[in-house]
N, C-alpha and C positions, 0 to 999 in steps of 0.2 A: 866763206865755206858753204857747200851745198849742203842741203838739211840730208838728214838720216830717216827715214823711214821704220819705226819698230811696231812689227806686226804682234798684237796681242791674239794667244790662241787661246790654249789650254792651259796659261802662265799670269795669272792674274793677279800679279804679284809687284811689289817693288825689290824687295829684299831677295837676295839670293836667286836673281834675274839677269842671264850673263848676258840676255840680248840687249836690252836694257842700260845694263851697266857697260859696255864696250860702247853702247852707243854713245851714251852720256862722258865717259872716257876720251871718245876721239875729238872732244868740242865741238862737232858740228850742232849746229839747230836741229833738236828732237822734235821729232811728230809721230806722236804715240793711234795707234790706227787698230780696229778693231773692226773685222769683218763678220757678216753673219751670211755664211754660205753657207746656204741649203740648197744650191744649184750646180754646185763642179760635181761629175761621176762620182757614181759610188758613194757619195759621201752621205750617210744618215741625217735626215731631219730629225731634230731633238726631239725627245719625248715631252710630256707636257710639266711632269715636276723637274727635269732639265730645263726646260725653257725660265721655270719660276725663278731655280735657283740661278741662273745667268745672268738673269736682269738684277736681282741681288748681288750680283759678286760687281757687276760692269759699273753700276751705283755705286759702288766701294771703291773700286780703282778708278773710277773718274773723279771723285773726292779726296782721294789720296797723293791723283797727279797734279791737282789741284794745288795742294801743297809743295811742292816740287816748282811750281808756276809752271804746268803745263797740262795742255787741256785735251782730253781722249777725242779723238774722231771715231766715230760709226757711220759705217756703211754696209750695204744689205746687199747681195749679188755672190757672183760668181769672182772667186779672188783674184783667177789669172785675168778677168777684165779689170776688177776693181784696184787690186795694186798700182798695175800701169796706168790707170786715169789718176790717181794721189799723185804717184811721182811727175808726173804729167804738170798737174796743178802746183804744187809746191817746189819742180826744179829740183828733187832729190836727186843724189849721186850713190845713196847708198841703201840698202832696204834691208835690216838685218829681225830674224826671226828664231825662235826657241822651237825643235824640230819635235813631231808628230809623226807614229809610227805605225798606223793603221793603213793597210795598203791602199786604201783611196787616199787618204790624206797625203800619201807619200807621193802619189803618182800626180796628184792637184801642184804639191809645191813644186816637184819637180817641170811643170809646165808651169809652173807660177818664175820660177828662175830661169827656162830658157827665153821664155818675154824679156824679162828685165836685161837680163845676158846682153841677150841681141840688141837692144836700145842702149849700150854701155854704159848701165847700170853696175854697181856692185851689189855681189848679193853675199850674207855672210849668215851663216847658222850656227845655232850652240845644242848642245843638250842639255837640259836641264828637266827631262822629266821622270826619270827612270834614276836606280841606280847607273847601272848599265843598260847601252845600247845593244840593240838585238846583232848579231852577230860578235859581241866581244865576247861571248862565257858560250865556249866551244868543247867538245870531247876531245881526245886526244887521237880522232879523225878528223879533227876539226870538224866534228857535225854539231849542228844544234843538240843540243838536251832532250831529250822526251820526257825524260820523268824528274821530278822535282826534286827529290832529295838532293842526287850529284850535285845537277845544276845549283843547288843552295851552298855546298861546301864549295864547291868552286869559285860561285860569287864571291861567300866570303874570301879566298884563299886570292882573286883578282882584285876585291876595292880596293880603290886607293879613296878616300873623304878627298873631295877638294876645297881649298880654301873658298872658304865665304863671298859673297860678292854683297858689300854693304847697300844700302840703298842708296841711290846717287843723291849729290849735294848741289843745288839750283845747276839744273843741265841750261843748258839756252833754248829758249823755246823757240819749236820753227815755225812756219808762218800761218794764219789762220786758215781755213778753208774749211767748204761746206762741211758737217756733220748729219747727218741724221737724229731724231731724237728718239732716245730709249722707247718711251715711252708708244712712239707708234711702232714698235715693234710687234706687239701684240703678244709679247713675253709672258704678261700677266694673264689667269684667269679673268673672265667677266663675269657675267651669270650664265649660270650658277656657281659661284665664289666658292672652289671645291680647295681653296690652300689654305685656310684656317689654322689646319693642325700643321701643315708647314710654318706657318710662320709662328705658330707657338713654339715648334721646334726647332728652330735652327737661324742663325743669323750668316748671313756670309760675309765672303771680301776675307782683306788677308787680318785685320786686324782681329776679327774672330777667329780666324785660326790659329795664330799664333796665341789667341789667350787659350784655346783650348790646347792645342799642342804643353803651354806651358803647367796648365791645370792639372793635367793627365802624367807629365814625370813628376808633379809634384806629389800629388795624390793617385794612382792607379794603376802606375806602370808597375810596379813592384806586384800585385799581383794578378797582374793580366796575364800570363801563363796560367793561371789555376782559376779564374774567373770568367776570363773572357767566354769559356763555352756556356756562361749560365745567364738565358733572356731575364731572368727575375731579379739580375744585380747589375748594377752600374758597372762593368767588368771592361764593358769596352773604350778602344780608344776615342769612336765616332769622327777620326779623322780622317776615311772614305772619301766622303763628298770634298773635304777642302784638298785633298791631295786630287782628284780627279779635276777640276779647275785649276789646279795648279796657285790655288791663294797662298798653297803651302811646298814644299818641293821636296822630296824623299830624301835629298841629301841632308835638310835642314832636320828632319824626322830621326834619321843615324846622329845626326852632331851630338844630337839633347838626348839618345838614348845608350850607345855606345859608353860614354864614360860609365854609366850605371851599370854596366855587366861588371859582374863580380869573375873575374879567372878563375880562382880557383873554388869557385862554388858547385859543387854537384846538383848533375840536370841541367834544363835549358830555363835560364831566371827568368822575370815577365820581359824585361828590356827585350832580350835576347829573342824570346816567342814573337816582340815587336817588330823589331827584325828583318824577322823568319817571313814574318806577313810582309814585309816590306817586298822582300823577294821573290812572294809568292804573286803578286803584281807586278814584276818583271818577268819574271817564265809566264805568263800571263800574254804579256805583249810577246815576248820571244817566240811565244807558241804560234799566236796571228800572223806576225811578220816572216814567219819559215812557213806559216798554210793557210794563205787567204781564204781557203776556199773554204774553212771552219767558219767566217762569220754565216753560212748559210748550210753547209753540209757536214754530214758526219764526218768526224777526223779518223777515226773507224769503217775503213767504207763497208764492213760486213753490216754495220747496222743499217744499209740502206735496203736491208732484207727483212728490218723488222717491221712485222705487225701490227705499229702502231694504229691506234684506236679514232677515229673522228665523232666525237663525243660532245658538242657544244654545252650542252645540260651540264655534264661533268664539268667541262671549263670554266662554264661561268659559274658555279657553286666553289669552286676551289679560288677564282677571283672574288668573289666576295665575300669569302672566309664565312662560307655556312657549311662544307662539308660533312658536319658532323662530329668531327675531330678536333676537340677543343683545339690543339698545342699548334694545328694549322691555319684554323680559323683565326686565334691570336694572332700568327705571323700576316695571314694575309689582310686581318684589320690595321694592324699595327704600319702597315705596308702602304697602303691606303691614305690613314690618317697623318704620316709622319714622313714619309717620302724615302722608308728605313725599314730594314728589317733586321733584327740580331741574326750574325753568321750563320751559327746552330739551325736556329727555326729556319734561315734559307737553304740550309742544306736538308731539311726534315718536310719543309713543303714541296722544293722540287721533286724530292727523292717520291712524294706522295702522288705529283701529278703524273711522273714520267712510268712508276714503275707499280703503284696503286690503280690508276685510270689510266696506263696505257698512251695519254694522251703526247704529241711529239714535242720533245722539248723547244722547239722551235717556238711554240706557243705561251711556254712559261717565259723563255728569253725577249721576244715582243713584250710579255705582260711588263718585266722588270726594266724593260727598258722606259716604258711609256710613263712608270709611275716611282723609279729607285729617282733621290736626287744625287746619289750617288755611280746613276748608270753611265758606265764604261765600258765599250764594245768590246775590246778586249777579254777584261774581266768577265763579264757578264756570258761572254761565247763560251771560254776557258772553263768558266765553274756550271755552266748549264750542261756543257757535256760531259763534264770531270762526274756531274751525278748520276747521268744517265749510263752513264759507261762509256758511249761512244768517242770519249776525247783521250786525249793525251794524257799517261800517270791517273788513269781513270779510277774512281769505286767500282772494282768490276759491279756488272749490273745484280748478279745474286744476292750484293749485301741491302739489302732493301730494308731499310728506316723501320721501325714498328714503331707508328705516331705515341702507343701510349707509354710503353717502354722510354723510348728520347724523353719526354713531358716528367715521366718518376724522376729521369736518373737530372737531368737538367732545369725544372722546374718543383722539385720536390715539395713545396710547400702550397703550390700555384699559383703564386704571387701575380709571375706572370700571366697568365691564363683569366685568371678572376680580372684583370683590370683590363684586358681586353674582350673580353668576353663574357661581360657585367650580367649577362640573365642567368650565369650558374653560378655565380659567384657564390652563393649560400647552400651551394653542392659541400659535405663533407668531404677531405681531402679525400679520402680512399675512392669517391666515387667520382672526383672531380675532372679527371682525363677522361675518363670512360662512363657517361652520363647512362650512357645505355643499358649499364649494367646493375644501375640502380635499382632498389628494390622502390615499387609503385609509393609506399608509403613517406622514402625518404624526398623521392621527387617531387613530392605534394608538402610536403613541410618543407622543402626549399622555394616553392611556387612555381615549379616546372612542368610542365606537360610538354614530353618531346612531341614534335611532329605542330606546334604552338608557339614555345616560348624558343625552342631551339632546335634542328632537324636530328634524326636518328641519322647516324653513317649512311652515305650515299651507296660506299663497299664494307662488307666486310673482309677488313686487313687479312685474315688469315687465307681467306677464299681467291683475295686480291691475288695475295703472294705466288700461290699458285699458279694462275692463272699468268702471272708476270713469266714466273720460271717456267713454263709450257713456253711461251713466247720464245723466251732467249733461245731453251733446245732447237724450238724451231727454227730460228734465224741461224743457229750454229750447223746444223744439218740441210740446208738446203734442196 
């Protein structure tokens, strides 16, 4: 039998791997293949805590194929050469891959399978990364969804869970040939060895996923609806990054949270709020895959009217989380150090850059890309303009965050805040969001001198807001 060809993407996984497991299923001889294209169209070069976290996860599934008694190939190039050089070399007849739904990605494989086609190749794809695929959760014009709630009851009212797909049982392994070594990939920081707080924080590969996935319904799913908005409590699921490399796979997320909804419990229980997020990263991709043109431009074309600001001073103080405003500075060190930011504070610093400084969210979206290890293009387009206003089921622009107000009502103690932002930390709570307003005496017995140990507000919010809502009338009057 001719070997099979299983392209490793975004599915870095053994369990619940339909490419994977059809492949290992038909007996052919597996050859497990992992491309690193950052040369076919369109297609994003990783950010730099993506690049960390990959080389972690590719370590895990090559140790884990390992087990299996089959060994990961890597190769670096552009996929539609690099596929047909493998099958080339190993005499495959089949090349089967788990589908990617970012409009370059789509447009890559789809010349990645007329190659193969034409050389009488088989080429076979699964999904496995979404609940549902972008065009199944349709209106009843069969149009895509714009706004998220529908599209939520609808999903639910379309899933079906599909059965499991176990990890395969000794596949036959197909035949050797070159690899590439991880290691010259140049994945890893050098100097200056800026992943420290990454790897304090986070392990990849699937078998950390599934310990946390399991950690998380055992302890914290229950109340992740009433926690999850608070940065100063362990509230979240942090299973982001391993669903975005697919160590984990969102159906396998529904299995283990699903039985835990309670019917007939009033309100949405934390399972349920689980879910809800799960969904919310599929209207996510729905949204990309119905308007490419969102990874670069307003999904609003009125806001291609707005005023925004060119401000680098601004920019680079709100990347280094000195603004001024503790609850943002927190998110953007925290951001920084850990490759992570709590939902909340991401919605409290965008809202700060786009609609406090003016500055285009284009800029916060690069920022979160270069430095989330959880950044997905999708996502990351989807909820940069969802705060600007410009996107899809948007915050319209007028609701604009008040950094100190978010920091009382979701940090109330400042747990948060003091442990990212150690020089006020002996700020009394009532002064500890708003340093500014400190009277001189209390400043000095906490060891503070703004404009020294920590900056006064680069804006003031109330003057900001203003000056925000000028903007919008503006752009809305043309």
């Amino acid at each position: 039998m001719t070997p099979v060809v299983v392209w490793f993407r975004r599915d870095l996984r053994l369990h619940d791997n339909p490419a994977l497991a059809a492949a290992a299923k038909s007996g052919r001889p597996v050859v497990p293949l992992f491309v690193l294209d950052e040369e076919s169209r369109g297609v994003r070069s990783l950010g730099g805590a993506s690049r960390w976290w990959l080389h972690q996860s590719l370590r895990a599934l090559a140790g884990d194929l390992v087990g299996l008694g089959l060994s990961l190939r890597l190769r670096r190039g552009s996929a539609s050469e690099v596929l047909p050089e493998v099958v080339r070399e190993t005499g495959a007849g089949r090349v089967a891959w788990n589908r990617c739904y970012e409009p370059a990605s789509v447009a890559r494989d789809t010349k990645v399978e007329t190659k193969l086609r034409a050389a009488g190749v088989e080429v076979e794809s699964y999904a496995a990364s979404l609940l549902m695929e972008p065009g199944k959760v349709l209106t009843g014009q069969k149009a895509p969804y714009k706004v998220f709630t529908p599209f939520w009851k609808r999903l639910r009212e379309l899933y079906r869970m599909p059965a499991p797909h176990p990890a395969p049982r000794e596949p036959a392994p197909g035949p050797a040939v070159a690899s590439d070594r991880l290691d010259d990939w140049g994945l890893q920081p050098t100097a200056p060895d800026w992943a420290g707080g990454l790897r304090e924080t986070w392990e990849g590969g699937e078998a950390a996923a599934r310990r946390r996935l399991a950690d998380f319904m055992a302890d914290g799913v229950e109340r992740y609806g009433i926690d999850r908005d608070r940065p100063d409590l362990p509230g979240s699921s942090r299973l982001s990054p391993h669903l975005h490399w697919g160590e984990i796979g969102p159906h396998q997320v529904w299995r283990a949270a699903a039985p835990l909804i309670e019917a007939d419990a009033p309100g949405e229980s934390g399972p349920e709020a689980l879910l809800r997020e799960l969904a919310w990263r599929d209207f996510s991709h729905h949204l990309l895959a119905d308007s490419p043109h969102m990874e670069t431009d307003n999904w609003r074309t009125a806001f291609d009217r707005f005023p925004w600001r060119d401000d680098p001073k601004a920019l680079a103080a709100w990347q280094e989380g000195r603004t001024g405003y503790p609850i943002v500075d927190a998110g953007m060190r925290e951001l920084w150090h850990t490759g992570w930011m709590h939902n909340r504070v991401r919605m409290i610093a965008a809202s700060f850059l786009t609609k406090d400084l003016l500055v285009h969210w284009r800029h916060g979206e690069r920022w979160f890309w270069d430095t989330l290890v959880d950044a997905d293009l999708a996502n990351n387009v989807a909820n940069w303009q969802w705060v600007a206003g410009s996107g899809a089921d948007a915050q319209p622009f007028f609701r604009i965050f008040n950094p100190v107000r978010q920091a009382a009502k979701f940090d109330p103690a400042g747990a948060y805040v003091r442990r990212w932002v150690p020089e006020i930390a002996h700020l009394p709570d009532r002064w500890l969001h708003q340093p500014w307003e400190a009277p001189l005496n209390v400043l000095s017995e906490a060891g503070i001198e703004l404009g020294r140990d920590y900056p006064p507000p680069i804006v003031d919010h109330a003057a900001a807001r203003h000056r925000a809502l000028q903007a919008y009338e503006k752009m809305r009057r043309p």
